[in-house]
N, C-alpha and C positions, 0 to 999 in steps of 0.2 A: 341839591343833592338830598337826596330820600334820608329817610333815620332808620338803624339798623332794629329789625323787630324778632322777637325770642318767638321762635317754634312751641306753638303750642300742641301739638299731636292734634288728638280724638278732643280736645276740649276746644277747638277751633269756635266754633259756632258758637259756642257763649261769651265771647267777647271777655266783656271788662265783670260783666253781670255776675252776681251771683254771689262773690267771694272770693278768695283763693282758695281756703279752706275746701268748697263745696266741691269746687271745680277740678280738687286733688282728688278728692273722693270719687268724684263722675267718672277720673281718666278708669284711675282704680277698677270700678267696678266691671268699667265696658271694655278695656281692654283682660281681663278674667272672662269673662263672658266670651269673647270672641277667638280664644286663643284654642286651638286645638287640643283636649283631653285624651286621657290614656282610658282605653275601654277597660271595663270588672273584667270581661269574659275571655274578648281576646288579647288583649293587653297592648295595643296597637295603638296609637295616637293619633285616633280619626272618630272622635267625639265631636259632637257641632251640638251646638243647642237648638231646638227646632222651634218652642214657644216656652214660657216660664213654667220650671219645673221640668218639661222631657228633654231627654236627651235622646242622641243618635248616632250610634257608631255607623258610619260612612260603609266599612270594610268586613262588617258580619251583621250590618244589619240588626243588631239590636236596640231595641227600645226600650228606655227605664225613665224614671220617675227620679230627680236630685232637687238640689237647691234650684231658686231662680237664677243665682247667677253663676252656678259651680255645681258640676254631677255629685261631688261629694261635700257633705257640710260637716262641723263638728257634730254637734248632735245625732246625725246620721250613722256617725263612728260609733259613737256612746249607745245607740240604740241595736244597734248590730252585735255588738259587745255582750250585752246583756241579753239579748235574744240568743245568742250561741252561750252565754253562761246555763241561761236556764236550761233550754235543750239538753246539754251538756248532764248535769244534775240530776235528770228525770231519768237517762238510759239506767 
């Protein structure tokens, strides 16, 4: 009789390797990466990542520049923030 073995999703392929640690972090990351995003423009949930850094709304065709593994990052926020303060300030 076989022994019962725990589902490991998207972290399949590394086995026993690595850690458990690393291997939390891996699912983490690549399942973020692979889930479907809400587009800036049209607000539509057909974002896909195309290589590190662009993204792709599927649904109007837009292409922008984000994180490697996320269209939107903290800093990205904070940077937008401040870019509309200042704008803001000059009128």
């Amino acid at each position: 009789m076989g022994r019962k073995t725990k589902k490991v999703g998207m972290a399949r392929g590394l086995g026993v390797r690595y850690g458990a640690t690393l291997r939390k972090r891996y699912v983490k990351v690549v399942s973020e990466t692979r889930k479907t995003h809400k587009c800036p423009q049209c607000g539509s949930a057909a974002v896909k990542r195309e290589s590190v850094g662009v993204w792709n709304c599927r649904k109007c065709g837009l292409t922008f520049a984000g994180g490697a593994y996320s269209p939107v990052t903290k800093l990205g926020v904070v940077a937008k923030r401040q870019v509309k303060s200042l704008s803001s300030s000059e009128s």
